[in-house]
N, C-alpha and C positions, 0 to 999 in steps of 0.2 A: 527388390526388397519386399518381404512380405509385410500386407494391412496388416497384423495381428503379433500383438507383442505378448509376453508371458510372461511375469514378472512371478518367481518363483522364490516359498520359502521364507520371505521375510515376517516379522510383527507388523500386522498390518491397522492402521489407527483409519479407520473408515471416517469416524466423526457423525457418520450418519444418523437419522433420526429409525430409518427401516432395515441395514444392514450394518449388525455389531463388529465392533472391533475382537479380531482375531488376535491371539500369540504365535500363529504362526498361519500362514495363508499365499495364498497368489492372487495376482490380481490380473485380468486378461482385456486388453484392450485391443481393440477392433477398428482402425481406421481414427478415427481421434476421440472416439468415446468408452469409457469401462463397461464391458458387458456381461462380468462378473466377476464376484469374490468369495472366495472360497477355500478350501484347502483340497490341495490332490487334485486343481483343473489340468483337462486336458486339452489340448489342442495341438492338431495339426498347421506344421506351417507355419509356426508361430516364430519369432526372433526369440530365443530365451534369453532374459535376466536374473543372474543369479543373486537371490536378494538375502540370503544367508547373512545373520549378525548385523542387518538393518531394520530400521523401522522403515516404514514405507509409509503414507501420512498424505492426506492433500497439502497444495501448495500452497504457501504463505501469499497473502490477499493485503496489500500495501493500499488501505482508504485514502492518504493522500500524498503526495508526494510532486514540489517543483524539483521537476528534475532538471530543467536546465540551469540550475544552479549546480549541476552534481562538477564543474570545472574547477570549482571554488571549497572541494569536499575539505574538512577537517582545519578550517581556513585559519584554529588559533582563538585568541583574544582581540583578534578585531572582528567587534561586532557591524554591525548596518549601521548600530547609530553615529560613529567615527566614521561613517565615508566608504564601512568595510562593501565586499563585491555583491551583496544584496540590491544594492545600490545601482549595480553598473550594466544593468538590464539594457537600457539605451545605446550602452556601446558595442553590443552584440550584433554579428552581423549574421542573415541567415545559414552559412555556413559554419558559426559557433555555436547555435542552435541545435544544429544536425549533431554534429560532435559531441558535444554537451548532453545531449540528449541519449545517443546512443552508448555514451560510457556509462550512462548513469543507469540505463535499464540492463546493459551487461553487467554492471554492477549486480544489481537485482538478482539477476537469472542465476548467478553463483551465490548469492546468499540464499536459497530456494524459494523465492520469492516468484508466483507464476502470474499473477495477477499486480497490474499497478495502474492506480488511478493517480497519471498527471495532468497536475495543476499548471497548465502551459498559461500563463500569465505573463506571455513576453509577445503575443501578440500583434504585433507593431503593423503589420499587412500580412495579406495572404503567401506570400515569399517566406515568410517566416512557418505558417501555418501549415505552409508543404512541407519545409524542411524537419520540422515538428512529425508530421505525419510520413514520410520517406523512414527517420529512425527507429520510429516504432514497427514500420512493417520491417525494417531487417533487423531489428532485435529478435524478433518472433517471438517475444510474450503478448499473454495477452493484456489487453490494456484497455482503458477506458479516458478520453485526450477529454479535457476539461479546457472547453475553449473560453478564458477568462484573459479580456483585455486590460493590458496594465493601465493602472489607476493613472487617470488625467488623460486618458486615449478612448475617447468615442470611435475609431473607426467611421469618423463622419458615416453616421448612418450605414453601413454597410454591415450591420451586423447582422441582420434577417439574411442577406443573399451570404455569408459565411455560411452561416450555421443552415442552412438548406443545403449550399455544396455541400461539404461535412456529414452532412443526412444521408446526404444520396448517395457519395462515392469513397465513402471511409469504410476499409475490412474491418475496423476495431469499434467499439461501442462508441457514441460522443455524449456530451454532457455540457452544459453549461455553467459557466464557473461568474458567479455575481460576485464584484467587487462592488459595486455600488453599496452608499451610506445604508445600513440597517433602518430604512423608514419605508412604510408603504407606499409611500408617494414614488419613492427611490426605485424601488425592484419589482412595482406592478406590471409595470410595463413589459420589461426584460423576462418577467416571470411568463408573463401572460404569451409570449413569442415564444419562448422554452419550450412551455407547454401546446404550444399549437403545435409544434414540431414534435412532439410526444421526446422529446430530451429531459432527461435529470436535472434536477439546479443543485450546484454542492453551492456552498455561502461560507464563508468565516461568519464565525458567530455572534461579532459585533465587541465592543470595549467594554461597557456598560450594562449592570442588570437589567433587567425588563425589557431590554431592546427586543428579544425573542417574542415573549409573550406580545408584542405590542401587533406583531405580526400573527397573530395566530391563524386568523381569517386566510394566510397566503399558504400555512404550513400544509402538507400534505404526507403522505406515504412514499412520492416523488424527491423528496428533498431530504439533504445529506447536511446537515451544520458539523462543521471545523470548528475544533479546539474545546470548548463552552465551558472555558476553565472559569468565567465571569457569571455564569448564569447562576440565578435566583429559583426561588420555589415557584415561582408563575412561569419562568420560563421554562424549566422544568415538566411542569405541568401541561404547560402548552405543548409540547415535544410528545409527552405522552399519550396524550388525549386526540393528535393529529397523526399520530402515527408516524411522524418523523426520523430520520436515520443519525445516530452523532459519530463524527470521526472522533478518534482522540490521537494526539499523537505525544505519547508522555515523556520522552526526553528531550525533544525539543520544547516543548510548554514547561518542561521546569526550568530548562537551561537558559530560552530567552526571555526571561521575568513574566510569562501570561500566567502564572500560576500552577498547581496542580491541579491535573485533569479531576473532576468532580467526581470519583470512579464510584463513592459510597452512594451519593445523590443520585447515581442512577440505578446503583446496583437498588437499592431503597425503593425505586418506582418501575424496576422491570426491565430497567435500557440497556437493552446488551448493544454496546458497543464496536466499532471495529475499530483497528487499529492501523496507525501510517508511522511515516518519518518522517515528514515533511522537508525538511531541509537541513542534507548533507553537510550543510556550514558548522554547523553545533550537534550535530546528533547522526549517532550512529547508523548504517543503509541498510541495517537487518532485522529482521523481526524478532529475534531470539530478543535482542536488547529493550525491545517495546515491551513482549511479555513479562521479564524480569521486571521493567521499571514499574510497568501497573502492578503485578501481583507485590511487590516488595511497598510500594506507596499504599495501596489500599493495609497490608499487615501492619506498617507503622501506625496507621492512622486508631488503628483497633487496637494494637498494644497502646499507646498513648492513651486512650479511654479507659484501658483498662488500668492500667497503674496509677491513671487520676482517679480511680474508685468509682467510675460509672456504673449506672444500670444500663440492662435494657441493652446489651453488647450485639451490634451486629455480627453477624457469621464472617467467617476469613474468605476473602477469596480463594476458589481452589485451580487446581492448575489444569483441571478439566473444565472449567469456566476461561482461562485465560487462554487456553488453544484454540477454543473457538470464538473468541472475539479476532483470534489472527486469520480465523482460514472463513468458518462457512458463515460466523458473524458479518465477517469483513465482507464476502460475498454477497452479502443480502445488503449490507452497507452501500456498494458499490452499484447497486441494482441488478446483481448476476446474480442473486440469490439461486435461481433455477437453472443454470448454466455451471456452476462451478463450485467449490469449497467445501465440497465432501467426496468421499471414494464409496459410488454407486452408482449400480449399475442404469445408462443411460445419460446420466454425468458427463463433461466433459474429460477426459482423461490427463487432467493438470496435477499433477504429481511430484512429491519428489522421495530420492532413496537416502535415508540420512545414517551413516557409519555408528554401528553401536560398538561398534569392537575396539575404539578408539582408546588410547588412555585418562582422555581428557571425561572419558562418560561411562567405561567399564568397570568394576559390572553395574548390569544394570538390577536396578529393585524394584521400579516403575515405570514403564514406558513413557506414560506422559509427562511425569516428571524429569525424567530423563532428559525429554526434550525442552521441558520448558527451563526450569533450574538448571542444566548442567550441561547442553549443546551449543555450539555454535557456529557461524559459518564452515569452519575447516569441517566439520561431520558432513558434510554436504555432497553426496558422490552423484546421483543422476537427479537429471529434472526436465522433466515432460510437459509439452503445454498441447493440449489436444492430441495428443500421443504420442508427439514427436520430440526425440530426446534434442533438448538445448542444453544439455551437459551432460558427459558421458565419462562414468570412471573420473570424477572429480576433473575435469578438464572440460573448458565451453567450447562448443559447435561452434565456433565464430571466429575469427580474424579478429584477436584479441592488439595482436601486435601494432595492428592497422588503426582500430578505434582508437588505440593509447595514446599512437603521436599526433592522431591528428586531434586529439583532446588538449594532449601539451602544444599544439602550433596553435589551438585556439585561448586555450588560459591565458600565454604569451601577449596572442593578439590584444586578447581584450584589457588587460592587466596594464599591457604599456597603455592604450588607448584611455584607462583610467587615469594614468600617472602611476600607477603602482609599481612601476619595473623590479622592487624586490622582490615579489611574490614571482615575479618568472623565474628568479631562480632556486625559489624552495627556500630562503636564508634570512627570510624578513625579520629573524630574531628569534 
């Protein structure tokens, strides 16, 4: 098989800041990085793809995502707070971890989704933390494992020699995931071992305003806050002024009561954002549906102002702002900034080829629009992570048949092990 793919013919959306987006282009990859773009490349040797009546676009960059929840996808009207399987992290054994894990990032790879930052917050021992890290290498996205111990689980002190293994012998980025109470007494610590280990801290962002700002002395250019649908103008502020990264994930922060994501409050101080799903339970696994939700919540928000007879109207979000909070926002979110989320050359070659010709999106009148307003998973035909296609001609490189039952032998497992036995059969009403 030859290093060098040719990706021929299609609109090609760079996203870049040095090389523009094309109406019609190739893009040439070399081993697992883009070595140019252009129109009319040639190369010897090369595997063609023929990208005719596609856009071709870097990959969707998922900032946060517990995927080991992805067993419990679309789980209904029972929430966490009734007992629902957010809950039932304990009854998991490291082999519904692995499962769980890897339907969820298969998931992903078919929605064009190349990058996902999970929030593995089921950390119970290291048994689990392989099983965690075995999925992610045979999913073959890339990924970023957020080693965050569920709440009420110290890992009696063994959290320094985790995250030192995890340093040394993980293929995929790691990160530190703080559950710990938003106090500086709380996360100095944790923070301060993060950082000696040069690892990222991602944080939920706390219940309460000013919990952020109270921190500001810990915040840095290293640090990722989840959700900050609560935060204030000092927290705000502080996020700013530190150079801080903010996840948002806006169908799930409206669906499970944290609010709507503050998208004006940032757009107002410069915060370009990335975007997640965080959990499958209540919210949809693709990024099409993230972009939709932010660009359609921030236009309500501005129509409202405007029909109450405001002055002083902030600008609309546009849909070239909301692409890139999905791909090279999200990448800079994720700490890949210089690794991924744009199509250029020396970039990692994370890509995907999305059907224009569909009925669901034909014809087209604006690329970007196209993709943001009017695509969605089914547009989804290749998708490359470092050059190598994990879905080819709409169809994924994987043992999809294999993931699926042993996803359903582990829903089962764990479902009865709740007490939940109607949910094994799909019927609970």
């Amino acid at each position: 098989m030859s290093s060098k793919t040719l990706i021929r013919g299609g609109c090609v959306l760079t996203l870049g800041t040095k090389t523009p987006n094309f109406a019609n282009a190739d893009v040439l990859i070399e081993a697992s990085k883009v070595v140019e773009v252009a129109p009319g490349i040639r190369a010897r040797d090369a595997e063609l793809v023929d990208a005719t009546d596609t856009i071709v676009m870097p990959g969707f960059v998922d900032t946060h995502r517990h995927v080991w929840k992805s067993l419990f996808r679309n789980f209904g009207d029972g929430g966490d707070e009734a007992g629902g399987p957010g809950n039932w992290g304990h009854h998991y054994q490291p082999e519904d971890v692995y499962a769980a894990t890897l339907i969820g990032l298969l998931g992903a790879i078919e929605a064009g989704i190349t990058t996902v930052v999970d929030w593995s917050d089921i950390q119970f021992d290291d048994r689990y933390t392989d099983a965690t890290l075995q999925a992610h290498a045979d999913a073959g996205l890339r990924t970023v494992v957020v080693h965050a111990s569920p709440q009420g689980n110290s890992r009696d002190g063994g959290l320094k020699a985790t995250l030192r293994r995890l340093k040394s012998n993980s293929s995929m980025a790691v990160a530190y995931g703080s559950s710990d109470p938003l106090t500086p007494e709380a996360v100095d610590g944790n923070w301060g071992l993060a950082r000696e280990l040069g690892l990222r801290i991602h944080t939920h962002s706390g219940p309460r305003p000013g919990m952020v700002s109270a921190l500001a002395g810990l915040l840095g250019a290293d640090v990722t806050l989840i959700h900050c649908s609560n935060f204030d103008d000092s927290d705000l502020s502080a996020v700013s002024s530190r150079g801080a990264s903010v996840s948002l994930t806006p169908s799930s922060e409206m669906a499970s009561g944290s609010g709507p994501p503050p998208i004006q409050k940032l757009l107002d101080r410069n915060i370009r954002p990335g975007l997640g799903i965080d959990n499958e339970q209540i919210a949809p696994g693709d990024m099409f549906a993230q972009m939709r939700t932010a660009i359609s919540l921030q236009h309500a928000s501005y129509f409202e102002l405007k029909l109450a007879g405001k002055a002083g109207l902030p600008n609309l979000l546009t849909t070239r702002d909301v692409i890139r909070y999905a791909t090279v926002d999200g990448a800079r979110v994720a700490g890949l900034g210089a690794v991924t989320g744009s199509l250029e050359p020396g970039k990692q070659a994370d890509l995907v080829i999305l059907r224009a010709d569909r009925p669901n999106i034909a014809p087209i009148n604006d690329a970007i629009g196209a993709v943001v307003w009017g695509m969605d998973t089914s547009n989804v035909d290749w998708v490359f992570v470092a050059g190598k296609p994990l879905m080819r001609n709409g169809a994924l490189e994987a043992d999809v048949r294999a993931a699926s039952e042993a996803a359903v032998r582990a829903q089962r497992r764990v479902a009865g092990a709740a007490g939940a036995l109607a949910v094994t059969t799909g019927l609970s009403g």
